[in-house]
NUPANU-64615 format. One line per 8 residues: their letters; for each residue x, y, z of C-alpha. Coordinates in Angstrom, 3 decimals. Each point is the difference from the previous one (the first is absolute). Last residue first. Example, Ala and Ser with C-alpha at 12.3 -4.5 7.8 and 13.67 -1.06 7.14 Angstrom:
2
sa> 13.670 -1.060 7.140 ~ -1.370 -3.440 0.660
***
This chain:
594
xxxxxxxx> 43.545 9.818 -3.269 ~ -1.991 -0.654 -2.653 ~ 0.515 -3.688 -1.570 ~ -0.701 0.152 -3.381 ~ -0.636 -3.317 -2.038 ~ 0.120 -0.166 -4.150 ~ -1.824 -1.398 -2.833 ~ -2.199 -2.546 1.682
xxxxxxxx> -2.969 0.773 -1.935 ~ -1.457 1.495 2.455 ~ 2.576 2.479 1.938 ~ 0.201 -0.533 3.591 ~ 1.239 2.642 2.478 ~ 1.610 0.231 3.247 ~ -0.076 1.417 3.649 ~ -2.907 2.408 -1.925
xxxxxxxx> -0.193 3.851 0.782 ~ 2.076 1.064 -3.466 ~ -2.581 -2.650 -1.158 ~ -3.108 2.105 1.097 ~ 1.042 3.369 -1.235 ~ 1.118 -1.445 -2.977 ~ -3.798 -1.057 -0.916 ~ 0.134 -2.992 -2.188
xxxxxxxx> -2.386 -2.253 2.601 ~ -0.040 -3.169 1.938 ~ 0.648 0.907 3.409 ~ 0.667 -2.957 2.323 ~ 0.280 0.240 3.519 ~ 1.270 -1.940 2.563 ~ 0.373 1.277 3.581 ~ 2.901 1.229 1.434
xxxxxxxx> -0.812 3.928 -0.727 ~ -3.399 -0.022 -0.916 ~ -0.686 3.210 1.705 ~ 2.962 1.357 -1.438 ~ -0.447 -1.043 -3.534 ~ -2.981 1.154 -0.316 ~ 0.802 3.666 1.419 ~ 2.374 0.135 -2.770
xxxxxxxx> -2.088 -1.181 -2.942 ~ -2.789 2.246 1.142 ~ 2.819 3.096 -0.199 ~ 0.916 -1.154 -3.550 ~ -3.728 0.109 -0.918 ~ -0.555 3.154 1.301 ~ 2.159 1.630 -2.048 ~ -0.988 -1.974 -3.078
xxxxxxxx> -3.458 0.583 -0.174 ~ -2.595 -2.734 1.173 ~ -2.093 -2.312 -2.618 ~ 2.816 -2.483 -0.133 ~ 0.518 -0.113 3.624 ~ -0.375 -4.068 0.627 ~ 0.999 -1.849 -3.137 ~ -0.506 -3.241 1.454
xxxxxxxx> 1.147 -0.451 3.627 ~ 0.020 -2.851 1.779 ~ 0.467 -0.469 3.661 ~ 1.185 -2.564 2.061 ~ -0.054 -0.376 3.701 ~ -3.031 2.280 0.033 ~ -0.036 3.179 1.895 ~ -3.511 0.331 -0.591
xxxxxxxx> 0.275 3.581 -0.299 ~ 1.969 0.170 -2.619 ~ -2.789 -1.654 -2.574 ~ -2.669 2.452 1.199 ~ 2.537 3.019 -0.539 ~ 0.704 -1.006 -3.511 ~ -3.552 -0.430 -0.565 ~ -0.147 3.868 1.324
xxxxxxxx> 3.045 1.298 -2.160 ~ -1.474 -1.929 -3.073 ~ -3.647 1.395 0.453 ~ 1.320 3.437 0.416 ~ 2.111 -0.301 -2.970 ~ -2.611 -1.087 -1.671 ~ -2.437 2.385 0.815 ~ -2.740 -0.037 2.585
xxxxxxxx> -3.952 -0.218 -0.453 ~ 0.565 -3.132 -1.843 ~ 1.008 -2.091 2.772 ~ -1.154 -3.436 -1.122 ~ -3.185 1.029 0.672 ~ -0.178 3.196 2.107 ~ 2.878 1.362 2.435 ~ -1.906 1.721 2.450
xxxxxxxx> 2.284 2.183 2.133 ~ -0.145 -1.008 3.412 ~ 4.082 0.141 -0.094 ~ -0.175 3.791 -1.255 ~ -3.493 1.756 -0.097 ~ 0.803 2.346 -2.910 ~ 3.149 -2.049 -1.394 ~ 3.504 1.818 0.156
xxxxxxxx> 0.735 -1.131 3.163 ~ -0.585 -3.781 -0.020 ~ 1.777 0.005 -3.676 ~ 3.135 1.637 1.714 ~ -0.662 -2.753 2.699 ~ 0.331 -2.921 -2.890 ~ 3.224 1.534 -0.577 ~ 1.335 -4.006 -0.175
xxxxxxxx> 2.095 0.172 3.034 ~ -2.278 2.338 1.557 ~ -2.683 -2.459 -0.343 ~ 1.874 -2.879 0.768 ~ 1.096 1.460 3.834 ~ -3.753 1.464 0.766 ~ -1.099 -3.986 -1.394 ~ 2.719 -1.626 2.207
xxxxxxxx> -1.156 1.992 3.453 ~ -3.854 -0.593 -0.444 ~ 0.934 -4.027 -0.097 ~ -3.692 -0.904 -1.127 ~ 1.299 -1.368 -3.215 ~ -0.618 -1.137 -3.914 ~ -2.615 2.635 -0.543 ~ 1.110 2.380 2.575
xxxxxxxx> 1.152 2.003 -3.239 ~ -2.862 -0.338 -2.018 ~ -2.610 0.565 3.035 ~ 1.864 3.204 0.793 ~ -0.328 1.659 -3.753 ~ -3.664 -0.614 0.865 ~ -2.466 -2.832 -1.600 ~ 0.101 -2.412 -3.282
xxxxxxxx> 3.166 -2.061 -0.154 ~ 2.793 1.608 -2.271 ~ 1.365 -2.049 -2.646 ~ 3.634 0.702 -1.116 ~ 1.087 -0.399 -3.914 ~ 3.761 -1.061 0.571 ~ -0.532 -3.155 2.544 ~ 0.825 0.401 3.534
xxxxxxxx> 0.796 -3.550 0.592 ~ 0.430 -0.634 3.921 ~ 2.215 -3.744 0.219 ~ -0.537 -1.141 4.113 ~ -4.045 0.775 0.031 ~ -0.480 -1.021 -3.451 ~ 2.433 -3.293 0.713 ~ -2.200 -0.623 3.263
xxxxxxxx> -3.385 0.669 -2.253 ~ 0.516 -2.313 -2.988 ~ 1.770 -3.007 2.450 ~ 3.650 -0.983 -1.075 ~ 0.956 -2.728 -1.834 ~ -0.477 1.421 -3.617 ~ 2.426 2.622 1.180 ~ 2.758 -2.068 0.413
xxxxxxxx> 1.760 0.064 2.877 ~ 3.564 0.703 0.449 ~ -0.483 3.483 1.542 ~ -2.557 0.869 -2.368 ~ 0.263 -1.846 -3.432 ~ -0.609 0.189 -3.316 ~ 0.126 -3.206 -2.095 ~ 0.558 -0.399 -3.815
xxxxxxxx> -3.563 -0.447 -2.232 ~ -2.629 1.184 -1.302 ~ -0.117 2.146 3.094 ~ -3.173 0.688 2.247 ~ -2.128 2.727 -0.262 ~ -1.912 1.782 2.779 ~ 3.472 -0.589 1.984 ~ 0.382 3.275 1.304
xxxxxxxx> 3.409 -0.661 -1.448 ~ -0.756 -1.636 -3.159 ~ -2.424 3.334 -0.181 ~ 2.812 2.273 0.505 ~ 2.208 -1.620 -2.215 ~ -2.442 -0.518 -2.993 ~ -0.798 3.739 0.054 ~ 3.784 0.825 -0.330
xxxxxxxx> 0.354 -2.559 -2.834 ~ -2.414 1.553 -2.069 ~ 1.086 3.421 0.465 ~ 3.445 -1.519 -2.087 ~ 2.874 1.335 0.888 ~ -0.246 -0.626 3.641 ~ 2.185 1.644 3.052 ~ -0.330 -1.601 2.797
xxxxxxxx> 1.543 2.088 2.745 ~ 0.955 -1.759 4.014 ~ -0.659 1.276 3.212 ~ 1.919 -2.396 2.766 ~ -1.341 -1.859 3.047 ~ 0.188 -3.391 -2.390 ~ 1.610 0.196 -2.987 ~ -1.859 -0.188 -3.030
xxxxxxxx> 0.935 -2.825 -2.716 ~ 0.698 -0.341 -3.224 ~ -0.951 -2.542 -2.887 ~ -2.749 1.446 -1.985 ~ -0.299 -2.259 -3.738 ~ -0.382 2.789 -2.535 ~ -3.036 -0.364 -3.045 ~ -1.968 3.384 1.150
xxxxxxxx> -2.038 -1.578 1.650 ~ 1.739 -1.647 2.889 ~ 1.110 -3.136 0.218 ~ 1.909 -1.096 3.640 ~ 3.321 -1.790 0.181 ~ -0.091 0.341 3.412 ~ -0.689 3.473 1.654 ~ 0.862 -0.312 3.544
xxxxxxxx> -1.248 3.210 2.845 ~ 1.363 0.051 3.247 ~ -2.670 1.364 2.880 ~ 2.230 -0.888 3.016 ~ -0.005 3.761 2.209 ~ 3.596 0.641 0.562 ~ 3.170 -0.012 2.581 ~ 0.598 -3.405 -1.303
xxxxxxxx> -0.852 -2.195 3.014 ~ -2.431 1.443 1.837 ~ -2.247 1.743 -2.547 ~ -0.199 4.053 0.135 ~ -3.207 1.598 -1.641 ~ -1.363 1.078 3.937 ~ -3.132 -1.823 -0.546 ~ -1.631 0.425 3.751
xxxxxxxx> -0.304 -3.791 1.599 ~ -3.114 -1.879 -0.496 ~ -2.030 -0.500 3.160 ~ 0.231 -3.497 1.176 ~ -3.082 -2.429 0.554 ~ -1.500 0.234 -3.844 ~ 3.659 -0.157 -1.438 ~ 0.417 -2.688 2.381
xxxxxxxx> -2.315 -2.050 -1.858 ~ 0.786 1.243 -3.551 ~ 3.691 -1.133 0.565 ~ 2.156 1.940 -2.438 ~ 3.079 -1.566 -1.171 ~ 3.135 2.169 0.951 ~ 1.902 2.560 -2.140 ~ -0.801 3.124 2.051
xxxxxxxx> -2.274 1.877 -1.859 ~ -2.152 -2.760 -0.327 ~ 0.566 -2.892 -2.626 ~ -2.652 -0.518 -3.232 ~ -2.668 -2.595 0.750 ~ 0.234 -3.370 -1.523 ~ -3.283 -1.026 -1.349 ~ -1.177 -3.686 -0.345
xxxxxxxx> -2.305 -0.464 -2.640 ~ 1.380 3.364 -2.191 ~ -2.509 2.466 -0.986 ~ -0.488 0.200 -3.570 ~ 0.432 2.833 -2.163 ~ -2.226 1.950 -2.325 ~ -2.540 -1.875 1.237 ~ -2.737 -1.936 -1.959
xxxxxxxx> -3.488 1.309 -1.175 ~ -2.859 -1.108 1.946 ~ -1.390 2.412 2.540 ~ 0.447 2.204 -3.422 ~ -1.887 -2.101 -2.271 ~ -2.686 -1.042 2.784 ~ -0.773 3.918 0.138 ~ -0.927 -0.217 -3.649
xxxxxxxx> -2.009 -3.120 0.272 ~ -2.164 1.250 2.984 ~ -0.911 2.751 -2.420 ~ -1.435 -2.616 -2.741 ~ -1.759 -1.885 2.978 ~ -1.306 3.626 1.560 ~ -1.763 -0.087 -3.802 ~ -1.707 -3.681 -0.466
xxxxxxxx> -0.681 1.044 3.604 ~ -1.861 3.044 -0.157 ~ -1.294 -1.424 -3.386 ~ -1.540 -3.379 1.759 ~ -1.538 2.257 2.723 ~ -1.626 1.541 -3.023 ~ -2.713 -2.583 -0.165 ~ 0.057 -1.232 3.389
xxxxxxxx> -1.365 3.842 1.149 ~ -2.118 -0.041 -3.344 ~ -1.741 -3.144 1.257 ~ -0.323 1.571 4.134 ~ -1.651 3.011 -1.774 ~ -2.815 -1.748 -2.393 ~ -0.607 -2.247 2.695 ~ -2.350 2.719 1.652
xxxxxxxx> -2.290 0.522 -3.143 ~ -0.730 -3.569 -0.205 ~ -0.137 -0.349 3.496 ~ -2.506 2.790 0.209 ~ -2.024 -1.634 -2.665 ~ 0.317 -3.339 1.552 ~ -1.282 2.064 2.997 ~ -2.840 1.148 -1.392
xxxxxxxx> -1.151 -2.831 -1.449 ~ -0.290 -2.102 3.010 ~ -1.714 2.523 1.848 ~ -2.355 0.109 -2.936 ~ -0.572 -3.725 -0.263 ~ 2.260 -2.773 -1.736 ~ -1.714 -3.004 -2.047 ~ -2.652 2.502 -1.103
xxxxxxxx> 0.393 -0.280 -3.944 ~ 0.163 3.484 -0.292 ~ 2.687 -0.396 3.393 ~ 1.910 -2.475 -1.863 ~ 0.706 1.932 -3.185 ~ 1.040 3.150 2.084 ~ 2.346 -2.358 1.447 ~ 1.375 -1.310 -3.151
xxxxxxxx> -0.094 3.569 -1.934 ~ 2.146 2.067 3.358 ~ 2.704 -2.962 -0.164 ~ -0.100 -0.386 -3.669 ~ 1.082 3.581 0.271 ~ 2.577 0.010 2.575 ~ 1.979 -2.574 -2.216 ~ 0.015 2.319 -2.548
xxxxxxxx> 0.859 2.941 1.738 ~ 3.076 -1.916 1.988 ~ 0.953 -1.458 -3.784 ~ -0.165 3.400 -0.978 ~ 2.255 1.462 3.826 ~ 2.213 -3.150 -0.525 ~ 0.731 0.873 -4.103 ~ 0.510 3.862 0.590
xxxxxxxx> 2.451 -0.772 3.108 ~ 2.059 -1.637 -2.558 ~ -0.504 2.303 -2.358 ~ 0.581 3.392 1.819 ~ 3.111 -1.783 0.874 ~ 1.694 -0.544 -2.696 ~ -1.252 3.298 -1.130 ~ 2.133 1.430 2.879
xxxxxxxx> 3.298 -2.055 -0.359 ~ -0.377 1.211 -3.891 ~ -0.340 4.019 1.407 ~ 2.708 -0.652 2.471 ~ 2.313 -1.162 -2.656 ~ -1.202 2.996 -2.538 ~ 0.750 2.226 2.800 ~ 3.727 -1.083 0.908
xxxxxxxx> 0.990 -0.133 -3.922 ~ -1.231 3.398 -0.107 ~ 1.997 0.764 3.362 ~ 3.538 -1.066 -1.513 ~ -0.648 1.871 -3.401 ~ -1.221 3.149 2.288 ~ 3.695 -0.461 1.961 ~ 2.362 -0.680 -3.017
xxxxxxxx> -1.419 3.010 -1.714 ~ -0.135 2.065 3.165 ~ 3.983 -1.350 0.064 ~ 0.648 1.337 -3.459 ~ -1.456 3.262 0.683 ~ 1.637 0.383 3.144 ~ 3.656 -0.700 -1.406 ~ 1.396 3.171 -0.130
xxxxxxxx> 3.498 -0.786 1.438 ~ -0.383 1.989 3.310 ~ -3.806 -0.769 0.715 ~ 0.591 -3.934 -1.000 ~ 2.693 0.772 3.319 ~ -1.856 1.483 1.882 ~ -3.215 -2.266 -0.294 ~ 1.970 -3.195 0.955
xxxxxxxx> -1.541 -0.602 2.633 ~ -3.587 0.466 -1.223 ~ 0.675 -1.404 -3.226 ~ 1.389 -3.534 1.558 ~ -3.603 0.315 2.971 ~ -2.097 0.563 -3.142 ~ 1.361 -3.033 -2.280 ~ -0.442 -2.327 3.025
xxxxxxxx> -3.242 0.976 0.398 ~ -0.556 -0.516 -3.724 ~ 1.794 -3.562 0.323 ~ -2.329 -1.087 2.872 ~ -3.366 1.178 -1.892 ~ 1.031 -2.184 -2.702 ~ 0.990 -3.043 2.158 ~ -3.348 1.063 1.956
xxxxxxxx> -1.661 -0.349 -3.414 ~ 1.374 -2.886 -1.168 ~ -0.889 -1.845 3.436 ~ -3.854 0.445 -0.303 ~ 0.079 -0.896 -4.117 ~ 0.997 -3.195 0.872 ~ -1.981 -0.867 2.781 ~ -3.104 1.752 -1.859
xxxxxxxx> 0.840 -2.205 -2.609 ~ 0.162 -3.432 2.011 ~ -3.129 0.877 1.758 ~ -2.441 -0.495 -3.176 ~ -0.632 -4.143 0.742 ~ -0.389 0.672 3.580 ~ -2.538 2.771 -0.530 ~ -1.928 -2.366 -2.008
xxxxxxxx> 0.222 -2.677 2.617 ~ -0.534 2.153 3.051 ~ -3.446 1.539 -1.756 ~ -1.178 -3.655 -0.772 ~ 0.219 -1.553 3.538 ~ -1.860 3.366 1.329 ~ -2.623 -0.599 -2.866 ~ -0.479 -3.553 1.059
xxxxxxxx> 0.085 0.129 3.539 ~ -2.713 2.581 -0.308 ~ -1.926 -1.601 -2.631 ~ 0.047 -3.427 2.267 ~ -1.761 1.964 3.235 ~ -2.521 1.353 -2.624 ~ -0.864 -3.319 -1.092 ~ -0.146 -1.629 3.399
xxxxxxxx> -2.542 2.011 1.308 ~ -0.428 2.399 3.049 ~ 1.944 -2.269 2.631 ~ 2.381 0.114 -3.108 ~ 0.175 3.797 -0.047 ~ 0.408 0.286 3.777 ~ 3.013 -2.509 -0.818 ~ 1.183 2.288 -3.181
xxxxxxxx> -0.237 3.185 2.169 ~ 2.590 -1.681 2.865 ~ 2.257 -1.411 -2.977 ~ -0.106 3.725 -1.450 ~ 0.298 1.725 3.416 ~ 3.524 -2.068 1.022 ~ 1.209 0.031 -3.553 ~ -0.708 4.074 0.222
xxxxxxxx> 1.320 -0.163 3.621 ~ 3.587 -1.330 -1.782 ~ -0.047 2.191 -2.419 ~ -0.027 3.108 2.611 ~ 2.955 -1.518 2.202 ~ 1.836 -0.138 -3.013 ~ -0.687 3.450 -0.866 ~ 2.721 1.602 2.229
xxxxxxxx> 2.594 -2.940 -1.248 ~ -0.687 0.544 -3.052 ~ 0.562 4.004 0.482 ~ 3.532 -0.818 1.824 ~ 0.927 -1.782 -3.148 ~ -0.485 2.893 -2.543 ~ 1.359 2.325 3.059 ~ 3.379 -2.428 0.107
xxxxxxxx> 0.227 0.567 -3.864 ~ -0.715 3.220 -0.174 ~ 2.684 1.091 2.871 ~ 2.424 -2.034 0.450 ~ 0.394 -1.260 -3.830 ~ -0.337 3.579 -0.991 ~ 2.579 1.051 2.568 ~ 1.942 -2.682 -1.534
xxxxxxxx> -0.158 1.026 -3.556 ~ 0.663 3.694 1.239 ~ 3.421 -0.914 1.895 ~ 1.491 -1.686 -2.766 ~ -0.132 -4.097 -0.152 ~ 3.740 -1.384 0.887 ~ -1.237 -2.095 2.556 ~ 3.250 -3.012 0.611
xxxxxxxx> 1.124 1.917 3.645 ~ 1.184 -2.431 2.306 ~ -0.147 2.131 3.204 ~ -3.860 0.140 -0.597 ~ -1.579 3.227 -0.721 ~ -1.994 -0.985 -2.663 ~ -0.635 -2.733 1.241 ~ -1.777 1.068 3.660
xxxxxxxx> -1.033 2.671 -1.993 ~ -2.056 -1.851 -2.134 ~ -1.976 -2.175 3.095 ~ -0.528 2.979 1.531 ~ -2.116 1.259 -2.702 ~ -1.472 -3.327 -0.446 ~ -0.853 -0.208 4.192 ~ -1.186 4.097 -0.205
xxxxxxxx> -2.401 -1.004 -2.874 ~ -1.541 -2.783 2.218 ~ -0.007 2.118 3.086 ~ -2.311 2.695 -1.806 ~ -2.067 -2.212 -1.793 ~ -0.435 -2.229 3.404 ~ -0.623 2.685 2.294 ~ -2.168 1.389 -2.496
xxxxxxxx> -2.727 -2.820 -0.067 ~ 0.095 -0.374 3.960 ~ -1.522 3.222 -0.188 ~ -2.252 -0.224 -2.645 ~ -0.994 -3.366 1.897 ~ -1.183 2.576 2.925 ~ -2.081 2.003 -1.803 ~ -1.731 -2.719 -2.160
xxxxxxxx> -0.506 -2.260 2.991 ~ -1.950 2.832 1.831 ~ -2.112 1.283 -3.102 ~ -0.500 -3.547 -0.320 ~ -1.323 -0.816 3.139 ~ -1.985 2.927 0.554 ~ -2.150 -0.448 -3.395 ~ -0.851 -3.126 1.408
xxxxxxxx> -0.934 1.289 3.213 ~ -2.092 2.102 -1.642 ~ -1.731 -2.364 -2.150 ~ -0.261 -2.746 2.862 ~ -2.078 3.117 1.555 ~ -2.396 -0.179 -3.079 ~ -0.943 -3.352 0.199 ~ -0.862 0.304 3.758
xxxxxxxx> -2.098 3.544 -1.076 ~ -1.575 -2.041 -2.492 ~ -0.593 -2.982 2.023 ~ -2.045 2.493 2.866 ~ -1.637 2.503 -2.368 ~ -2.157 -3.458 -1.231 ~ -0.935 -0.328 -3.896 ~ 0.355 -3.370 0.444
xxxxxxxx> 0.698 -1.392 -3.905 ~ 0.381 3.411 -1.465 ~ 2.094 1.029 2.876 ~ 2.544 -2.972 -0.038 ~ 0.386 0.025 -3.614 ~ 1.128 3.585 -0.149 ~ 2.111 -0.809 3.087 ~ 1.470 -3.132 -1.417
xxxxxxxx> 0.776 1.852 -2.919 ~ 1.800 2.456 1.578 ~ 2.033 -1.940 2.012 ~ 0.859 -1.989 -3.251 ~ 0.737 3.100 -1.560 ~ 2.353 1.153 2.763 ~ 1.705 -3.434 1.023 ~ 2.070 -0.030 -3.352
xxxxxxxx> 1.998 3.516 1.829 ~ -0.251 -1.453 3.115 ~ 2.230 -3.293 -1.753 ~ 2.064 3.127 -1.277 ~ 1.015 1.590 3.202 ~ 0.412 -3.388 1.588 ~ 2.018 -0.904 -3.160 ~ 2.006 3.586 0.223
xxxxxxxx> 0.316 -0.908 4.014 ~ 1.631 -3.681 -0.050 ~ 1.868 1.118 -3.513 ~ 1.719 2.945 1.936 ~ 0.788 -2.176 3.140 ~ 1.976 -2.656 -2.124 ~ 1.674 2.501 -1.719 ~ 1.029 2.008 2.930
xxxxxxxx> 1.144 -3.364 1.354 ~ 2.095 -1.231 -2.978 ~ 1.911 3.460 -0.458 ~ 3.314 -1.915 -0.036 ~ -1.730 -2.495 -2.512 ~ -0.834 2.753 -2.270 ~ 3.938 1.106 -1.883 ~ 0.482 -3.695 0.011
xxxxxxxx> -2.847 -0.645 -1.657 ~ 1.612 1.987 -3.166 ~ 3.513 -1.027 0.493 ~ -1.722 -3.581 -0.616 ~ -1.932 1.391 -2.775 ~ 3.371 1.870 -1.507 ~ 1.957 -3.898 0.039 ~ 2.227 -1.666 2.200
xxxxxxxx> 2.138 3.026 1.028 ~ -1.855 -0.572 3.314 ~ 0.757 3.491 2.555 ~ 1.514 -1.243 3.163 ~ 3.294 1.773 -0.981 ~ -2.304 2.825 -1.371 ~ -1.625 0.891 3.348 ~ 3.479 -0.479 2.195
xxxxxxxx> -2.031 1.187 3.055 ~ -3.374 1.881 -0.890 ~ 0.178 3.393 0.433 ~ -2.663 2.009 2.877 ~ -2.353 1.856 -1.281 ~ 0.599 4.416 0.454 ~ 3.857 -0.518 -0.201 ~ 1.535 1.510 2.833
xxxxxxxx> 1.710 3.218 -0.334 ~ 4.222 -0.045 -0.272 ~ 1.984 2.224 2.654 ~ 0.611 3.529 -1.533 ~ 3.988 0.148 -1.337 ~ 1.996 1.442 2.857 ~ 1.116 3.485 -1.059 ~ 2.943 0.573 -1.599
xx> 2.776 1.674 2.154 ~ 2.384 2.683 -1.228
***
């Protein structure tokens, strides 16, 4: 039977950033936090130009006004006041013009600047090296609320910045009006940042509680969800609910204190803004009774009064948009920052080719590769030998034993413990506390993260399906259409093809749930064959699958990996009766099957 070609990959919808979290500073959150806007530098800059033209025509209407009030009482001629008000409509042209197009600009750098952090996490988290061991909800929280919380600064930076713009432009027409009212406005703006300044450090602190408590309810969810079968079958809902509502209470209450934070520190700018606003309206109204300022004068220190009243609040709460996108900035800077699992060594030594000579990346780029036919030149087999030296594994035994290259080889562990520890030593997201192991000589610890994960396959025991078709899964590792129809009959991944209602472009779902588990096993086992690795590892690999068709999955495997080395680690008989020769951790005994 042949699977069908997995559909070809669509194009992102904005383009990545190269390497985004290696050029990511781990200096501090604000730094990360810049560093999210200064690839957006342009937009930004454009989007302040045209919100401060916008809000400079804004300040212009009362003093337009004004001038035209004052213009026809003094001439009382058609001719000015028409003149007077055409400079009104093309003010009013201006900014609706600047508004609309700086709204533009405005999202193009929200929505780029929460694509660069979310990039920027799964650059790590996806790293070779490994080191994030935060659950899938907690990071979809951190890419998703946190980089929005920062994208939103960035969409009203461009904002604050024409409200600094419009109130230094409204305190100079001020000034030309009188120095006193000029001075209140510097003052009360100067007094509003310093109060809000002083309260910032709680809304900071109550900001990144709650999306740490919102993070651990999500996280909560997604566990239930999965594992709603199984709470189902031992009658733990009730329990679990419990669990759940305790989780989202604490959630609520930390969003209701990051909320009243806030309510008070915009609550203090918008009644120092009132206050200020105030003296404003009394000082002018005081000079015009005492006819220092005429009408036109007054009304526009009225309308300026009334007009500054929006750019203040704008600065006002621009410090808790960022006292907040800082606290979120801070929990994506803890994951660009945590150290690998593993380093990568200085200067890598890449594993041999098939054929046992050095590979030369140049003329690998100027020479086709040759077909993988499993069969090295000098020993009749694939290299791909396996060393075990003095290693410590969990369960308290030292693993000295090795696995013969081109042949299939049983590891049978007594403790579970042990058997997990192998297969990740081997995949190499752990390293050993000590011992060597070593791939055709070479330690593994010299080797680069991807060449030893393309040379050494680990098909761990619990197998993760990629979201799509059955045919995306197992093309996932490939585009050889001739390997995957050979691996999927070898692992009875076609009977699962026919026995599914749209077969290979069957929809798999997250993490495969929409299949069973011997389903998922037969088709991960499938994925992992069809790469034709030089080494492959296999934890546990048919353990949801009945026994008949176990054995005959053990058989086909051993055929199409015939001279190439595998190693089975599992307690299944029908496996070891297949194996060249089995291991037994502890060291209790060695059986070579003939």
């Amino acid at each position: 039977m042949t699977v069908p070609a997995a559909a070809p990959p669509r194009r992102p919808a904005v383009p990545a950033p190269r390497s985004a979290a290696a050029s990511a500073p781990a200096a501090s959150p604000g730094a990360l936090l810049w560093w999210s806007l200064g690839n957006r530098r342009r937009d930004l800059l454009l989007a302040s130009a045209l919100f401060s033209t916008h809000q400079l025509g804004e300040a212009l209407v009362p003093v337009l006004v004004g001038a035209t009030v004052g213009e026809a009482v003094r001439s009382a001629t058609p001719a000015s006041t028409v003149r007077w008000l055409g400079l009104l409509a093309l003010d009013f042209l201006l900014l609706s013009l600047s508004y609309r197009f700086g709204a533009r600009a405005s999202a193009r750098a929200r929505q780029h600047t929460e694509h660069r952090l979310r990039m920027a996490l799964a650059e790590r988290v996806l790293r070779p090296a490994g080191g994030v061991r935060l659950v899938p909800g907690d990071l979809l929280s951190r890419a998703s609320g946190d980089a929005e919380r920062v994208g939103a600064f960035a969409g009203a930076l461009a904002g604050t910045v024409a409200a600094v713009v419009v109130l230094l432009g409204s305190t100079v027409l001020l000034l030309r009006i009188s120095l006193g009212l000029g001075a209140l406005v510097v003052a009360g703006t100067a007094g509003v940042l310093l109060a809000q300044n002083r309260l910032s450090h709680v809304l900071r602190r109550t900001s990144g509680t709650e999306q740490d408590r919102q993070a651990r309810a999500t996280a909560l969810a997604e566990e239930i969800v999965r594992g709603l079968r199984v709470l189902k079958g031992i009658g733990a809902e009730r329990a679990v609910a419990a669990d759940y509502a305790r989780g989202s209470r604490e959630a609520v209450r930390a969003a209701r204190r990051a909320v009243s934070a806030e309510g008070a520190l915009v609550s203090v700018g918008v009644l120092l803004t009132g206050l200020c606003l105030t003296a404003v309206a009394a000082v002018g109204g005081g000079l015009a009774l005492d006819g220092r300022i005429g009408l036109g004068r007054l009304i526009a220190v009225l309308g300026l009064a009334q007009f500054v009243n929006g750019p203040m609040r704008v600065v006002g709460a621009a410090h808790a948009r960022y006292v907040r996108a800082l606290a979120s900035a801070a929990r994506v800077h803890e994951v660009l920052g945590m150290p690998p699992a593993v380093p990568e060594p200085a200067a890598a030594r890449p594993p041999l080719p098939p054929h046992g000579k050095p590979t030369d990346p140049v003329a690998d780029r100027r020479t086709p590769t040759p077909p993988d036919t499993g069969v090295g030149a000098a020993s009749g087999k694939a290299p791909g030998t396996l060393d075990f030296r003095e290693v410590p594994l969990p369960g308290g035994s030292r693993a000295e034993w090795s696995v013969p290259a081109g042949e299939m080889t049983g590891l049978v562990c007594a403790d579970p413990a042990d058997a997990d520890a192998v297969a990740l030593l081997l995949a190499r997201e752990e390293d050993p506390g000590g011992g060597r192991i070593l791939l055709d000589g070479t330690d593994l610890t010299a080797l680069r993260l991807t060449a030893l994960r393309t040379t050494v396959l680990v098909s761990h025991h619990e197998p993760v399906l990629l979201p799509g078709t059955v045919a995306d899964n197992l093309a996932a590792l490939t585009k050889d259409t001739t390997a995957v129809t050979e691996a999927a009959r070898a692992s009875f991944a076609d009977e699962v093809v026919r026995a599914l209602p749209h077969g290979a472009h069957t929809t798999v779902g997250d993490r495969g749930e929409t299949l069973s588990g011997g389903q998922r096993q037969r088709i991960a086992l499938g994925r992992a064959l069809a790469a034709r690795p030089p080494v492959l590892v296999l934890h546990d690999p048919t353990t949801a699958v009945d026994a008949a068709t176990e054995d005959a999955i053990a058989d086909r495997v051993r055929r199409i990996r015939e001279r190439r080395t595998t190693l089975v680690i599992t307690t299944s008989p029908a496996w070891l009766a297949r194996c060249d020769r089995v291991v037994h951790v502890p060291a209790t005994e060695r059986v070579v099957t003939p």
